[in-house]
GULODO-423173 format. One record per atom (N, C-alpha, C): residue number from 1; residue in one letter; chain; atom name; y, x, z negated. Coordinates in nm, 3 decimals. Layout:
GULODO-423173
+-----+------+-------+------+---------+---------+---------+
|  nr | rest | kette | atom |   north |    east |      up |
+-----+------+-------+------+---------+---------+---------+
| NUM |    a |     A |   CA |       Y |       X |       Z |
...
+-----+------+-------+------+---------+---------+---------+
end
This chain:
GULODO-423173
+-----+------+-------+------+---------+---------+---------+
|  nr | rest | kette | atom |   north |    east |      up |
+-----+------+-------+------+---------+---------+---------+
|   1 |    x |     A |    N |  -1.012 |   1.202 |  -3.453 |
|   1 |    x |     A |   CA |  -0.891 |   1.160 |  -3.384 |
|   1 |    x |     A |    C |  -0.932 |   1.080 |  -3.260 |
|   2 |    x |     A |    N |  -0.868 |   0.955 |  -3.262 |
|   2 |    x |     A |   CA |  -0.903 |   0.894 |  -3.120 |
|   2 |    x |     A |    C |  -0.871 |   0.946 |  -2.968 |
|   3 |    x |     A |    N |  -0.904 |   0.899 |  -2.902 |
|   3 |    x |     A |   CA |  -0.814 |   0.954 |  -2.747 |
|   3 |    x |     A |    C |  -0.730 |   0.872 |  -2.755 |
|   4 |    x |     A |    N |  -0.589 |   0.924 |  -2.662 |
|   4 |    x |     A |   CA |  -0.487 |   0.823 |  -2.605 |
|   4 |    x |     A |    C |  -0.569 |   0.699 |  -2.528 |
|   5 |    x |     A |    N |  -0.528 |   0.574 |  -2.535 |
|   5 |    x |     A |   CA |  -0.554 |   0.457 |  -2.416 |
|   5 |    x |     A |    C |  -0.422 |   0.405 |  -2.436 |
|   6 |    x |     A |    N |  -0.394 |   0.345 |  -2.292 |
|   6 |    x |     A |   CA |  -0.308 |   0.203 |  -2.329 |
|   6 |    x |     A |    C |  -0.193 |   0.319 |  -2.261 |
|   7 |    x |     A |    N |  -0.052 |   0.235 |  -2.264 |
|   7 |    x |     A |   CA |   0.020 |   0.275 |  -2.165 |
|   7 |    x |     A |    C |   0.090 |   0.370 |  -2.171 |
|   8 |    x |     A |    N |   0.059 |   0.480 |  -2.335 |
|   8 |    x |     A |   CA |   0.068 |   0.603 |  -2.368 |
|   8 |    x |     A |    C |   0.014 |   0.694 |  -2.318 |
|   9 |    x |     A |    N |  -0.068 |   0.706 |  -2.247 |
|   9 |    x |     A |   CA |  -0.251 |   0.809 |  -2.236 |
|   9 |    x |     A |    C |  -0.142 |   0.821 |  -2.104 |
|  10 |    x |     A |    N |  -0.153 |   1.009 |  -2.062 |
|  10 |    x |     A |   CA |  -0.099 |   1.043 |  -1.937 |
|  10 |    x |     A |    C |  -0.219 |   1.031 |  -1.853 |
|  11 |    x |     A |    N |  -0.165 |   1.072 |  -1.723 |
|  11 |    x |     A |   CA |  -0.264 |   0.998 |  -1.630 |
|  11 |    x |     A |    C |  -0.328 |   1.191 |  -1.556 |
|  12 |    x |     A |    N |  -0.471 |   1.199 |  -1.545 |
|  12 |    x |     A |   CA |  -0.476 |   1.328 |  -1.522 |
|  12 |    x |     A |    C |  -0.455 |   1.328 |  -1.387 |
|  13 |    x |     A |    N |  -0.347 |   1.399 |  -1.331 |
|  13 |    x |     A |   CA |  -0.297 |   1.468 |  -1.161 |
|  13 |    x |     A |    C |  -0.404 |   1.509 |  -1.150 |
|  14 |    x |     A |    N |  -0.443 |   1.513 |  -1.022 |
|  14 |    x |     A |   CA |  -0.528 |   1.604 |  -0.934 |
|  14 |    x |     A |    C |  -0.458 |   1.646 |  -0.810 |
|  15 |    x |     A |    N |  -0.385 |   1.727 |  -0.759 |
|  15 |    x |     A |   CA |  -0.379 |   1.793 |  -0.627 |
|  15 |    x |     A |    C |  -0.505 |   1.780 |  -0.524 |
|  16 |    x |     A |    N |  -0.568 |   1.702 |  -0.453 |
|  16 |    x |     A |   CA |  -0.639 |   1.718 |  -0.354 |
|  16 |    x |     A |    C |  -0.642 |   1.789 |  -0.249 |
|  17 |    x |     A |    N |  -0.480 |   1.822 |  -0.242 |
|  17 |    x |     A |   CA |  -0.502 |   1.909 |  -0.104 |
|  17 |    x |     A |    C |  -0.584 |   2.015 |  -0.085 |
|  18 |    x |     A |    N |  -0.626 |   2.029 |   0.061 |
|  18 |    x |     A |   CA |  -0.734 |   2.127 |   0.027 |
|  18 |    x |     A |    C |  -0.867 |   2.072 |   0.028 |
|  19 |    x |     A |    N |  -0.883 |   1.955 |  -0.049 |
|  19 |    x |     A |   CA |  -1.050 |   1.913 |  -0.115 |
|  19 |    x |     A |    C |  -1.116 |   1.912 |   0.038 |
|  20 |    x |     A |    N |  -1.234 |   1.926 |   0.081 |
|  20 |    x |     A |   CA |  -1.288 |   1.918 |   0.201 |
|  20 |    x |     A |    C |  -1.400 |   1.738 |   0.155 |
|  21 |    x |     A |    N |  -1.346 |   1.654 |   0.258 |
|  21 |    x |     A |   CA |  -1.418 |   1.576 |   0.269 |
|  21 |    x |     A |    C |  -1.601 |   1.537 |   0.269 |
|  22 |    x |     A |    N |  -1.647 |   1.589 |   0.171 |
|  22 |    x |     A |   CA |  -1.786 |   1.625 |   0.139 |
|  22 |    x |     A |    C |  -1.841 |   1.560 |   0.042 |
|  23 |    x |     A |    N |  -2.003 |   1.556 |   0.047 |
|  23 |    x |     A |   CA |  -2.070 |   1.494 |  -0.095 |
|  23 |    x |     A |    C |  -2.031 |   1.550 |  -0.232 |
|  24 |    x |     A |    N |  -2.017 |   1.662 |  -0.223 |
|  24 |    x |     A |   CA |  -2.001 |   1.755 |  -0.335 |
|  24 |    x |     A |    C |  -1.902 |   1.735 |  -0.348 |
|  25 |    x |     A |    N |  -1.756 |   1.673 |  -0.282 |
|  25 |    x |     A |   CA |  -1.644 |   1.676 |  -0.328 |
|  25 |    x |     A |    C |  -1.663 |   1.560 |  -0.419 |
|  26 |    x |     A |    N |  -1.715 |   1.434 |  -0.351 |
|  26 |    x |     A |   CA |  -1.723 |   1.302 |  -0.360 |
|  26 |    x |     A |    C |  -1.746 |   1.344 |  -0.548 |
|  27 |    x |     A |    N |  -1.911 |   1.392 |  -0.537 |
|  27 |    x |     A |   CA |  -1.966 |   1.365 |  -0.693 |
|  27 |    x |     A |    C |  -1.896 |   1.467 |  -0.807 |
|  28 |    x |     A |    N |  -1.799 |   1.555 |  -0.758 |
|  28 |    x |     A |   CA |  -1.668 |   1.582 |  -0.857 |
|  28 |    x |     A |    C |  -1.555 |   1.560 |  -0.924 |
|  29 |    x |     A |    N |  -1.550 |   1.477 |  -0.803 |
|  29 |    x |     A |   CA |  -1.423 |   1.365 |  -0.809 |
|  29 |    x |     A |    C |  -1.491 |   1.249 |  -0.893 |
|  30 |    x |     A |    N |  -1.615 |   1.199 |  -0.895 |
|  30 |    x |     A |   CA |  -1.663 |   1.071 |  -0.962 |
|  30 |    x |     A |    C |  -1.696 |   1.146 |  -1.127 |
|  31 |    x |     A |    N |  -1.715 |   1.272 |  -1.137 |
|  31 |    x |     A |   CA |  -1.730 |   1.356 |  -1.291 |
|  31 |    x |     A |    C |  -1.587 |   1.351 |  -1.342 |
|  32 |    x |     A |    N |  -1.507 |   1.368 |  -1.267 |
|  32 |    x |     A |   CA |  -1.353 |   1.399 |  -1.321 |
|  32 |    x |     A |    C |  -1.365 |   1.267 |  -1.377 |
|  33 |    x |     A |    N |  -1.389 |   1.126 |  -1.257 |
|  33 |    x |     A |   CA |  -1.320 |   1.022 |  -1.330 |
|  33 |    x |     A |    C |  -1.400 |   0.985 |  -1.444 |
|  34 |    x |     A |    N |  -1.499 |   0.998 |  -1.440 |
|  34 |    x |     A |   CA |  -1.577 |   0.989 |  -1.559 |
|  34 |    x |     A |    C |  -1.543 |   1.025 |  -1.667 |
|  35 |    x |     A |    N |  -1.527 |   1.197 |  -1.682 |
|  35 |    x |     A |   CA |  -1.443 |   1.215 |  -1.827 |
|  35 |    x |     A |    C |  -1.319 |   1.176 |  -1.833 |
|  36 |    x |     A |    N |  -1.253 |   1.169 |  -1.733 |
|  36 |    x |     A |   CA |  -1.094 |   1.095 |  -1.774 |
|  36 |    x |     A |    C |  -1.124 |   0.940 |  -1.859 |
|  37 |    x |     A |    N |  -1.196 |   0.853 |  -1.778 |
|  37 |    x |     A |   CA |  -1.240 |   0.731 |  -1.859 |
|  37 |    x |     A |    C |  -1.282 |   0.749 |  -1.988 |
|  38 |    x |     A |    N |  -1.333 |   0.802 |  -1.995 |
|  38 |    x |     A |   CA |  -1.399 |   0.893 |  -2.154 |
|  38 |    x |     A |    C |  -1.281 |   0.909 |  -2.275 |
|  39 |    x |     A |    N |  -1.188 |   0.939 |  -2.214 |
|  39 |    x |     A |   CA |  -1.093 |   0.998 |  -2.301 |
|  39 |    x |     A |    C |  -0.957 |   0.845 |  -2.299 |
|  40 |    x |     A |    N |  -0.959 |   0.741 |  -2.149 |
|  40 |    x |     A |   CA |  -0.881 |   0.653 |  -2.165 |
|  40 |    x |     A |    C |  -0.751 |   0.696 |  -2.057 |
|  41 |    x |     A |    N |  -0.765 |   0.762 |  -1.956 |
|  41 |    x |     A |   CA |  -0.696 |   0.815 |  -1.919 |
|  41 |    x |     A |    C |  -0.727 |   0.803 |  -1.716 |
|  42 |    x |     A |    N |  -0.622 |   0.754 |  -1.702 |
|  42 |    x |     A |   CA |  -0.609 |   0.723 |  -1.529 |
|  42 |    x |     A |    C |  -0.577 |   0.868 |  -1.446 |
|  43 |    x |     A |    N |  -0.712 |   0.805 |  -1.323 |
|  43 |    x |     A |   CA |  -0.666 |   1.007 |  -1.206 |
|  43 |    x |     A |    C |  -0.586 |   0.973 |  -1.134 |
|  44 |    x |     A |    N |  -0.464 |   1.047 |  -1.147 |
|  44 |    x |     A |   CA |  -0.385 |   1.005 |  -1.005 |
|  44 |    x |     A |    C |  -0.431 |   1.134 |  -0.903 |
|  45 |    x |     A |    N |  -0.481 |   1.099 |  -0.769 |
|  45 |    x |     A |   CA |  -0.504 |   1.157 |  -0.661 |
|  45 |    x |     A |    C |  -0.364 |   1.180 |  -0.559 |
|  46 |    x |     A |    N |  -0.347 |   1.326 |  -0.562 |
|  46 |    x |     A |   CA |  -0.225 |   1.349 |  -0.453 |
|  46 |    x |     A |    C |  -0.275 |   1.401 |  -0.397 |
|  47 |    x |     A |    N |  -0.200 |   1.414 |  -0.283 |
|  47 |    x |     A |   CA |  -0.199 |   1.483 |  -0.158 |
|  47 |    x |     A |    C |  -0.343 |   1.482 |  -0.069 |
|  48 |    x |     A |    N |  -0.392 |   1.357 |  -0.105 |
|  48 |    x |     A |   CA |  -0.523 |   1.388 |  -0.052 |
|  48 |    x |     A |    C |  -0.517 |   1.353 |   0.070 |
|  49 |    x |     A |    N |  -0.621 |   1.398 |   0.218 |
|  49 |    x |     A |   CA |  -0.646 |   1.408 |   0.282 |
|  49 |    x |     A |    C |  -0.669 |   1.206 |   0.393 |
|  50 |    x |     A |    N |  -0.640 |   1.201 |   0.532 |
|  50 |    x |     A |   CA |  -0.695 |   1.065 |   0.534 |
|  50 |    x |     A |    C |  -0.896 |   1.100 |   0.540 |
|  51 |    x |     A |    N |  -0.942 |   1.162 |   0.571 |
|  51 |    x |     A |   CA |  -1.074 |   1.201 |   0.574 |
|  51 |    x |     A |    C |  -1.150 |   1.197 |   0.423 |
|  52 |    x |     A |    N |  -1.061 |   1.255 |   0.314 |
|  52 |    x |     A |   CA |  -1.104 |   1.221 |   0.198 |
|  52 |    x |     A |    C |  -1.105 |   1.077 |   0.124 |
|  53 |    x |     A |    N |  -0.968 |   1.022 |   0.141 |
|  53 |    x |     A |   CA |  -0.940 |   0.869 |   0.113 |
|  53 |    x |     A |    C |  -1.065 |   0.796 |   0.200 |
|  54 |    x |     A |    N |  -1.082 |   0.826 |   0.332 |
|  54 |    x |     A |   CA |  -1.209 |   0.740 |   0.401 |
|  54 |    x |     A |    C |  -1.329 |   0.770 |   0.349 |
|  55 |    x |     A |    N |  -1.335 |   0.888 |   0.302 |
|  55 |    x |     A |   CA |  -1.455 |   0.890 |   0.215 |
|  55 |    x |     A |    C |  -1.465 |   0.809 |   0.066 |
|  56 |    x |     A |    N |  -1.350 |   0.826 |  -0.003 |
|  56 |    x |     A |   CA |  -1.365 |   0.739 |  -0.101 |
|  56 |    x |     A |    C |  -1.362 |   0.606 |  -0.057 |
|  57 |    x |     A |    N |  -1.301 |   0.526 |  -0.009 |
|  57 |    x |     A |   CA |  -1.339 |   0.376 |   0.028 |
|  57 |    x |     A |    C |  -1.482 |   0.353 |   0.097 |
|  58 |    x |     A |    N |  -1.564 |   0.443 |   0.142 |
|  58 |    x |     A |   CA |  -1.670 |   0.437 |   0.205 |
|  58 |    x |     A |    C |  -1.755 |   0.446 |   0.060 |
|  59 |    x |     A |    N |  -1.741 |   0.521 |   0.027 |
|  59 |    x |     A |   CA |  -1.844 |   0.508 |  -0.126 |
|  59 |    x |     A |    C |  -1.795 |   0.453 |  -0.242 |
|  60 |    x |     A |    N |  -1.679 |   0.334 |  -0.231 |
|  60 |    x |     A |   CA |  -1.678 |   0.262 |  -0.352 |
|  60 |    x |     A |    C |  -1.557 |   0.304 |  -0.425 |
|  61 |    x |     A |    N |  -1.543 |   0.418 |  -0.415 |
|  61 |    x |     A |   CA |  -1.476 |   0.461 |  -0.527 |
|  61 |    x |     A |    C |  -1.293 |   0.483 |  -0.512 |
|  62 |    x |     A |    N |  -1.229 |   0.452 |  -0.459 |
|  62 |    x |     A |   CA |  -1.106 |   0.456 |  -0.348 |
|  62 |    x |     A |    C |  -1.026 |   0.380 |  -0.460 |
|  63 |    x |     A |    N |  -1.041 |   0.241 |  -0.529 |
|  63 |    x |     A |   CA |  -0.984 |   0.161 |  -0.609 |
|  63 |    x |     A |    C |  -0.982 |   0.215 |  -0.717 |
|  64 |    x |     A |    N |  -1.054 |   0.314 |  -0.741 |
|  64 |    x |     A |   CA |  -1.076 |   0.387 |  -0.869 |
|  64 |    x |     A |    C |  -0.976 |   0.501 |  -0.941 |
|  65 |    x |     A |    N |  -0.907 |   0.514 |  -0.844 |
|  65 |    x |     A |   CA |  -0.787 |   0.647 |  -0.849 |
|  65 |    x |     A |    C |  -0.661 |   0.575 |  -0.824 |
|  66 |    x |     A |    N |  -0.570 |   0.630 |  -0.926 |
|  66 |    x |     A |   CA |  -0.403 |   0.591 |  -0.861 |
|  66 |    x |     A |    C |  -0.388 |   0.712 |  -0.713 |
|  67 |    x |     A |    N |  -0.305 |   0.657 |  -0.698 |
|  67 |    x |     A |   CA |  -0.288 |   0.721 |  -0.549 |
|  67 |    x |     A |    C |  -0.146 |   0.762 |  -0.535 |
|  68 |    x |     A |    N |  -0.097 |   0.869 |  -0.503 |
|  68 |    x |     A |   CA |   0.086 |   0.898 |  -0.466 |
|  68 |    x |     A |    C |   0.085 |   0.971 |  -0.355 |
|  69 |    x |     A |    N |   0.154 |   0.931 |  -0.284 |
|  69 |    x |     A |   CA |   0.157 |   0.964 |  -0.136 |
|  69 |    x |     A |    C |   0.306 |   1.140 |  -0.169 |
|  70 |    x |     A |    N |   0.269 |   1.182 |  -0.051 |
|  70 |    x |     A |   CA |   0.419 |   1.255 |  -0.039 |
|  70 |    x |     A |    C |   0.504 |   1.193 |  -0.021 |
|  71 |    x |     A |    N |   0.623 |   1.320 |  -0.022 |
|  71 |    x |     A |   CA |   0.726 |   1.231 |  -0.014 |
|  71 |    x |     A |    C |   0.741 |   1.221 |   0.127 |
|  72 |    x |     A |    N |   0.797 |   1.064 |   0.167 |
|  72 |    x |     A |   CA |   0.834 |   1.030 |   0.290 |
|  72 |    x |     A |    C |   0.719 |   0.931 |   0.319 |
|  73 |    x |     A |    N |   0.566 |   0.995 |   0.265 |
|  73 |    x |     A |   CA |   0.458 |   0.904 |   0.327 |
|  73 |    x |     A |    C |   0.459 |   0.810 |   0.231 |
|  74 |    x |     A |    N |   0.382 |   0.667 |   0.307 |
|  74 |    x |     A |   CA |   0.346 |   0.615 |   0.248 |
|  74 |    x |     A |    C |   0.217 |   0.551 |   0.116 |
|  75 |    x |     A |    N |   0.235 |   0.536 |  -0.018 |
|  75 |    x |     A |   CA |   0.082 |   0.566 |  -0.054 |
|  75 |    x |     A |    C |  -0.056 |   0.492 |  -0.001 |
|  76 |    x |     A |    N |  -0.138 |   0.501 |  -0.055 |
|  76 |    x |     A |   CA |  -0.266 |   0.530 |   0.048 |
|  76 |    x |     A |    C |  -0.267 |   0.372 |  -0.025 |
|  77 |    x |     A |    N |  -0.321 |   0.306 |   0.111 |
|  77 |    x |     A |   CA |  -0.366 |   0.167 |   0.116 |
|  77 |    x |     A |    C |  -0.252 |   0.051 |   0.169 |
|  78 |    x |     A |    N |  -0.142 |   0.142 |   0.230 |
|  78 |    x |     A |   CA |  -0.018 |   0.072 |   0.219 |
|  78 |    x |     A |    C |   0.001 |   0.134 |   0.362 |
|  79 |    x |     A |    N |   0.027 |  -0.035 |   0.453 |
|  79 |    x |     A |   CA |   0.054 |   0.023 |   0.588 |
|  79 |    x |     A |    C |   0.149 |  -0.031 |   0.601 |
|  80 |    x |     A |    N |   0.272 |  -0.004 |   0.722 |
|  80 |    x |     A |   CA |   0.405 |  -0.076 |   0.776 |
|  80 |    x |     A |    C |   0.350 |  -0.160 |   0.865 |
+-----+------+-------+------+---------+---------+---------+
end
């Protein structure tokens, strides 16, 4: 059986809140996206932290995740 791709394939949530801005977070978050790619399938990152988001744009990987802000905020990469 194939994996879902294409604009069927759900996208795997992650809840970040919580995640502590760390290496070890970093290279879990880059395993997740890894098997999500594997399977064809986009991470959306919530609730994450600005300390974590600065960590992902610092190592590359920031463009790599959908992003959904709370409600009220704005999502990440998006300023007034």
């Amino acid at each position: 059986m194939a994996a879902p791709t294409g604009p069927r394939a759900a996208a795997v949530r992650l809840d970040a809140r919580g995640l502590a801005a760390t290496t070890g977070t970093l290279a879990a978050l880059a395993r997740v996206l890894l098997a999500a790619r594997r399977t064809g399938r986009p991470v959306r990152l919530c609730r994450a932290s600005g300390q974590l988001a600065a960590l992902l744009r610092l190592a590359g990987l920031a463009g790599e995740f959908e992003w959904q802000a709370e409600e009220g905020e704005e999502p990440f990469g998006v300023q007034e």
